[in-house]
Short mmCIF file of the C-alpha atoms (twelve columns), coordinates in Angstrom:
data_MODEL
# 
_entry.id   MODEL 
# 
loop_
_atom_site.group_PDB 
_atom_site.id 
_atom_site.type_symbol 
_atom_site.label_atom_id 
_atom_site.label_alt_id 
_atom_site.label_comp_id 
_atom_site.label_asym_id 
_atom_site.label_seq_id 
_atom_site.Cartn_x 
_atom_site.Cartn_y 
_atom_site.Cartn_z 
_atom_site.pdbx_PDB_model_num 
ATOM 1   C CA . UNK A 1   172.589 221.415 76.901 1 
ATOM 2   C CA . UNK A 2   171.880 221.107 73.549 1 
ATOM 3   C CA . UNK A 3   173.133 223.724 70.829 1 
ATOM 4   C CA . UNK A 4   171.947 224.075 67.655 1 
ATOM 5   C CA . UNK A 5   174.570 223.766 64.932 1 
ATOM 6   C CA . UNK A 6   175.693 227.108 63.156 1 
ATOM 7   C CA . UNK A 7   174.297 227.642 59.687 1 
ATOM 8   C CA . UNK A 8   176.962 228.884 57.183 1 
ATOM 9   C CA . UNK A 9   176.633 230.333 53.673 1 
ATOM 10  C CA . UNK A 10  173.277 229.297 52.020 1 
ATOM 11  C CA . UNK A 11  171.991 227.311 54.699 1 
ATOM 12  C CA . UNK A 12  172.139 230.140 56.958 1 
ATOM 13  C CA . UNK A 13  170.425 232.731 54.121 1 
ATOM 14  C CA . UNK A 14  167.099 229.738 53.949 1 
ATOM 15  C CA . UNK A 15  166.978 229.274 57.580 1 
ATOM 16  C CA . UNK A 16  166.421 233.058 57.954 1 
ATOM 17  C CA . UNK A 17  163.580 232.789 55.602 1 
ATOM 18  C CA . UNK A 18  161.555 230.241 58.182 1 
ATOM 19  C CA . UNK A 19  161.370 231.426 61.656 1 
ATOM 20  C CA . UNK A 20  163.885 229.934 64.149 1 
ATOM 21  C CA . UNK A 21  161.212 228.174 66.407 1 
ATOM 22  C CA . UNK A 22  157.300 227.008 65.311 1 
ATOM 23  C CA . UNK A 23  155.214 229.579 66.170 1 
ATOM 24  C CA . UNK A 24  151.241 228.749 66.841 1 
ATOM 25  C CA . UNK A 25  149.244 230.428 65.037 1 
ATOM 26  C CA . UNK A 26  145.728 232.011 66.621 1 
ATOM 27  C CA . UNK A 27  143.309 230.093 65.586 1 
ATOM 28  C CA . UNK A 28  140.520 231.625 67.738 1 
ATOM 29  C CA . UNK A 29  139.834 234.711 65.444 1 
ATOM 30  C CA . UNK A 30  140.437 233.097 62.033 1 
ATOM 31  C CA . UNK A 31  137.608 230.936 63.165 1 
ATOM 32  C CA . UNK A 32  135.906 233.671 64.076 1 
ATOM 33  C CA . UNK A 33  136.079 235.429 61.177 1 
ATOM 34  C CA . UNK A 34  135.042 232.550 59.108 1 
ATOM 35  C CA . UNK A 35  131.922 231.863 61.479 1 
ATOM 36  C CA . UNK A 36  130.819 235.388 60.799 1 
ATOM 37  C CA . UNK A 37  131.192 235.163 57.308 1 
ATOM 38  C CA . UNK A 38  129.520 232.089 56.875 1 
ATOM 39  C CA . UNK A 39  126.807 233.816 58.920 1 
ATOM 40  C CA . UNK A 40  126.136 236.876 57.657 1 
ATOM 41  C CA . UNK A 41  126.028 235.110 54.195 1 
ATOM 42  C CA . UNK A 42  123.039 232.974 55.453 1 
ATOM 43  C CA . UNK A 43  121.290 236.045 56.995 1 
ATOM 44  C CA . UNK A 44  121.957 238.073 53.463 1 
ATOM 45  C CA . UNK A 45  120.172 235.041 51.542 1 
ATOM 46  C CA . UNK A 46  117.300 234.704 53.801 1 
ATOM 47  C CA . UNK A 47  116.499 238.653 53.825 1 
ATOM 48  C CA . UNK A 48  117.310 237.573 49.624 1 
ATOM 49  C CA . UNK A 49  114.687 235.201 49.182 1 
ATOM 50  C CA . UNK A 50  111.900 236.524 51.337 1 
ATOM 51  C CA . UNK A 51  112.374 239.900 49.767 1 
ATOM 52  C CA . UNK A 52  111.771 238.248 46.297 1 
ATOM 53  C CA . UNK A 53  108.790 236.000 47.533 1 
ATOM 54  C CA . UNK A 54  107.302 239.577 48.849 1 
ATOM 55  C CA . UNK A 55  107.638 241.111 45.686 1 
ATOM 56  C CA . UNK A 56  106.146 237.729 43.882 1 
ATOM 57  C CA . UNK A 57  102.946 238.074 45.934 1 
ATOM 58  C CA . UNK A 58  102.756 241.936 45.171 1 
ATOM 59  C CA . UNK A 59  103.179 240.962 41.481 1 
ATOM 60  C CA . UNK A 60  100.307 238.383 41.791 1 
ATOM 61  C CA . UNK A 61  97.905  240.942 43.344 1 
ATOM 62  C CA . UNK A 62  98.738  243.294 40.758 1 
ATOM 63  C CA . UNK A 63  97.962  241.045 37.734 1 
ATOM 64  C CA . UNK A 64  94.900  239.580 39.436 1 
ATOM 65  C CA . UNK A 65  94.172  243.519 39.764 1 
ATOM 66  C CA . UNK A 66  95.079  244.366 35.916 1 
ATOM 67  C CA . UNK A 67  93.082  241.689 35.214 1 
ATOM 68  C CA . UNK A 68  89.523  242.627 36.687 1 
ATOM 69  C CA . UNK A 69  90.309  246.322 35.550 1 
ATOM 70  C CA . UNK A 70  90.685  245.190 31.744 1 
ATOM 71  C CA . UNK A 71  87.368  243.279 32.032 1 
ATOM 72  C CA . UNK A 72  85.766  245.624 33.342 1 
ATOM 73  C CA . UNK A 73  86.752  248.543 30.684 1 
ATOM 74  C CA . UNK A 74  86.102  246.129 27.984 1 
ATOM 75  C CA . UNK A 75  82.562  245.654 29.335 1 
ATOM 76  C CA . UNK A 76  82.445  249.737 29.337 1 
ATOM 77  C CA . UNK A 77  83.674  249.532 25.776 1 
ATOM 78  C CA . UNK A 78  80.504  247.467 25.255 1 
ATOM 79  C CA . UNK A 79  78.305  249.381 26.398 1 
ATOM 80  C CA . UNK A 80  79.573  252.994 25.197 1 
ATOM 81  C CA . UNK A 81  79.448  250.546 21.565 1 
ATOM 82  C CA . UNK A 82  76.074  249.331 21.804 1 
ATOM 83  C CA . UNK A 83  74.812  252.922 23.237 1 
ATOM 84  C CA . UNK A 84  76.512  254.671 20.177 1 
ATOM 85  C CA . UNK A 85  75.166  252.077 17.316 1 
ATOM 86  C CA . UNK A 86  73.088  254.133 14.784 1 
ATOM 87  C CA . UNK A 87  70.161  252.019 15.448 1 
ATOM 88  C CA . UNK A 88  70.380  252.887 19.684 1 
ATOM 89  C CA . UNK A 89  70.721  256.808 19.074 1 
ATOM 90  C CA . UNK A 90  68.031  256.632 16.026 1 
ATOM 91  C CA . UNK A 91  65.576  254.987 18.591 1 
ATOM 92  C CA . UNK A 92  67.174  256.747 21.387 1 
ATOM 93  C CA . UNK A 93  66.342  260.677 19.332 1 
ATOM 94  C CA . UNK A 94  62.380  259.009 18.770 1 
ATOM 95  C CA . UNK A 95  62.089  258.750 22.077 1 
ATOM 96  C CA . UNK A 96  62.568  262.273 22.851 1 
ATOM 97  C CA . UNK A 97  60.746  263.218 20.083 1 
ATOM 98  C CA . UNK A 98  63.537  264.417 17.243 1 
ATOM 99  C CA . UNK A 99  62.215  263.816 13.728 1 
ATOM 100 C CA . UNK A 100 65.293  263.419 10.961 1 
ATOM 101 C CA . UNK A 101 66.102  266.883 10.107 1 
ATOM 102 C CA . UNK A 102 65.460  267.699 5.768  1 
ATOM 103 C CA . UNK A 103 68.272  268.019 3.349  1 
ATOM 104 C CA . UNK A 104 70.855  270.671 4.232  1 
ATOM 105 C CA . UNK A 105 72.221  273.812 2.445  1 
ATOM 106 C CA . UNK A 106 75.631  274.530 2.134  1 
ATOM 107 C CA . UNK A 107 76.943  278.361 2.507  1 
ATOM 108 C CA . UNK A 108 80.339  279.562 0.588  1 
ATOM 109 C CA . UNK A 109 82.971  281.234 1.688  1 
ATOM 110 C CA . UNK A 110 81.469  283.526 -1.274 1 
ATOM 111 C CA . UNK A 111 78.252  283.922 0.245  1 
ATOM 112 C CA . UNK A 112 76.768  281.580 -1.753 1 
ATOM 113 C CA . UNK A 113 73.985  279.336 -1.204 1 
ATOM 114 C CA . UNK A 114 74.712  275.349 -2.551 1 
ATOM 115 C CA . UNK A 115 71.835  273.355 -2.133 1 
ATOM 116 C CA . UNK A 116 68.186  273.512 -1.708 1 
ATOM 117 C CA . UNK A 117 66.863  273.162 1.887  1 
ATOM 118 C CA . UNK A 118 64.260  271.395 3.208  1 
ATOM 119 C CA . UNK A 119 62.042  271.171 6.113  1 
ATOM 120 C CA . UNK A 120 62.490  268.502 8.252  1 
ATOM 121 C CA . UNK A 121 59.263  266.212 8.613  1 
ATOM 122 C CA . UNK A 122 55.977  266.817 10.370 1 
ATOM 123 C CA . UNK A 123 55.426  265.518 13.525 1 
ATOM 124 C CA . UNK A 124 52.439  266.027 16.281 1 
ATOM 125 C CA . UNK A 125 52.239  267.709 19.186 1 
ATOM 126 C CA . UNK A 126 51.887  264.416 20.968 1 
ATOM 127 C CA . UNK A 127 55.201  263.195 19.734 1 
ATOM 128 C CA . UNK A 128 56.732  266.174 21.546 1 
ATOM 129 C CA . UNK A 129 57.070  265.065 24.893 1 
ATOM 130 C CA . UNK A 130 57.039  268.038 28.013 1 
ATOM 131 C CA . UNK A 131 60.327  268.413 30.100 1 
ATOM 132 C CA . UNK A 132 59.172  266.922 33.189 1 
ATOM 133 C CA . UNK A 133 58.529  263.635 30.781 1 
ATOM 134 C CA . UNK A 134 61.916  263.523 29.474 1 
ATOM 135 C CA . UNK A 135 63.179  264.085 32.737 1 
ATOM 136 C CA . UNK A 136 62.073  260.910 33.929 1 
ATOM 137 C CA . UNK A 137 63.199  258.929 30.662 1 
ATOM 138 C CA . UNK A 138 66.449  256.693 31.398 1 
ATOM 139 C CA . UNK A 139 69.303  258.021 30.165 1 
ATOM 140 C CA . UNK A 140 70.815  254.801 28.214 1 
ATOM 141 C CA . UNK A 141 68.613  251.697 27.496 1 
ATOM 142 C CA . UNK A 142 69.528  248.907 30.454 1 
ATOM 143 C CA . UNK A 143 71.386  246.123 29.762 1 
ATOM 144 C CA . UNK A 144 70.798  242.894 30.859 1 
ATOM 145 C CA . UNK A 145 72.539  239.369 29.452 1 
ATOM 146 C CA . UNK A 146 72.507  240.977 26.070 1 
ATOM 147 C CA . UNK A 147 69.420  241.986 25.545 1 
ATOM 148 C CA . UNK A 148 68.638  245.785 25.100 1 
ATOM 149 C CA . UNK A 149 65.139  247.226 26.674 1 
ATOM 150 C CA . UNK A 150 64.139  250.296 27.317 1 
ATOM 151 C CA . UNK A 151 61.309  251.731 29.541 1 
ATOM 152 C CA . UNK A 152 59.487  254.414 28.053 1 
ATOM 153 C CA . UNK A 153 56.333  256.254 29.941 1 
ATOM 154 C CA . UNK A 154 53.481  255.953 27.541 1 
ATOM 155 C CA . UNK A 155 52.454  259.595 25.713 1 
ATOM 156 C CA . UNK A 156 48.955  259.347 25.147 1 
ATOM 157 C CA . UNK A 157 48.347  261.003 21.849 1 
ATOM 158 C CA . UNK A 158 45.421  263.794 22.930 1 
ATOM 159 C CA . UNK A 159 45.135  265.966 19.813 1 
ATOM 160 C CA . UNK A 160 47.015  265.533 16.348 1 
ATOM 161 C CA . UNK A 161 47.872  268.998 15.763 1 
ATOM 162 C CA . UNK A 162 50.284  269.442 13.082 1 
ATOM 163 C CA . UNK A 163 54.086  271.674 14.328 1 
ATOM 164 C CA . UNK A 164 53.963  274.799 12.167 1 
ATOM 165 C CA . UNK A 165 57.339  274.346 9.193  1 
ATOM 166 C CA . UNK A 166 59.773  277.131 10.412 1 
ATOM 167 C CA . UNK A 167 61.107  277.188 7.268  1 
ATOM 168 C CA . UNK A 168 57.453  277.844 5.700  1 
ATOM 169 C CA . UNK A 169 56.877  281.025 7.677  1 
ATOM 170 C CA . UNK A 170 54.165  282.448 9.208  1 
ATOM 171 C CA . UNK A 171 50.718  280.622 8.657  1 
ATOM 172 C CA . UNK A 172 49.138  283.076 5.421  1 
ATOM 173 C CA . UNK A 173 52.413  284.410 4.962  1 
ATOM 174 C CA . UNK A 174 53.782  283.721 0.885  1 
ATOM 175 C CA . UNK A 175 56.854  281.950 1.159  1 
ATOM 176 C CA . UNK A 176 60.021  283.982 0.243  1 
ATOM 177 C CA . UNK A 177 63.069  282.784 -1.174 1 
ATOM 178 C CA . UNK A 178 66.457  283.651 0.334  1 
ATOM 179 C CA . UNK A 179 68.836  285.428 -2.643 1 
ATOM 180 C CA . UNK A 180 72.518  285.301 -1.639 1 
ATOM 181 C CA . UNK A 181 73.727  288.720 -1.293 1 
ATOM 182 C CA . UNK A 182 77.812  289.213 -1.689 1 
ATOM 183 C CA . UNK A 183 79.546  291.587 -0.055 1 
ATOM 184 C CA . UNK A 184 80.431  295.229 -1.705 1 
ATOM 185 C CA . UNK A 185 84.105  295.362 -1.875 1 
# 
């Protein structure tokens, strides 16, 4: 039989550093391990990537829907524009039968009286149009590839009978003139 030789001094200290036979080391779970991790990694990419593609497709949907909605309020914004133009609301008020109202007087905190009123002009009793009338008037002019129309029931005119001034008073009455009065203090 075969002996090993003794080790002495510091032969003997570095062969007690390296184990006295080879052992084999298990390779099974190392491999394991490494399978799993290589594995797990894959899954963790793939759940990755469609996660982001999802979210890509939401973020699509949402611009295409930002999109439409921004159109459409800037066609709004058109409309309340072109509804709100001093020429739309001047024909708009004639419609209805409102007359531009006379110069106005100004009152001071003094009691006061700036200004000289006026009446606003005369109109006929055709021009004043019954409820039921203005009920069936459209409420904004329509719309259509730019250009404005309006439909507008015809008023007849039956009798030109001139609107009594409220600022003139009873009919035979003389016309009085307002003094400012201040308050006693």
């Amino acid at each position: 039989m075969s002996r090993k030789p003794r080790l002495k001094g510091r032969a003997a200290r570095l062969a007690r550093l390296f184990p006295a036979r080879p052992r084999q080391a298990a390779r099974t779970p190392f491999v394991l391990l490494v399978v799993l991790l290589l594995g797990g990694g894959l899954i963790g990419l793939l759940v990755l990537n469609s996660a982001l593609s999802e979210g890509s497709f939401e973020m699509d949907d949402l611009q295409k829907d930002t999109k439409s909605l921004t159109d459409e309020e800037q066609a709004l914004q058109r409309d309340i524009d072109s509804y709100s133009a001093p020429d739309a609301l001047q024909r708009r008020a004639r419609e209805l039968g409102m007359v531009p109202g006379g110069d106005p007087a100004f009152l001071s905190p003094d009691g006061t009286v700036k200004g000289v009123p006026s009446a606003a002009a005369l109109r006929s009793q055709a021009a004043v149009r019954p409820p039921e009338a203005i009920a069936t008037l459209p409420a904004f002019p329509s719309t259509t590839a730019g250009t404005t129309t309006a439909t507008v029931p015809d008023a007849s005119p039956t009798a030109e009978a001139a609107v009594p001034d409220p600022a003139a008073g009873a009919p035979g009455a003389a016309p009085t003139a307002a003094t400012p009065t201040t308050p006693g203090r």
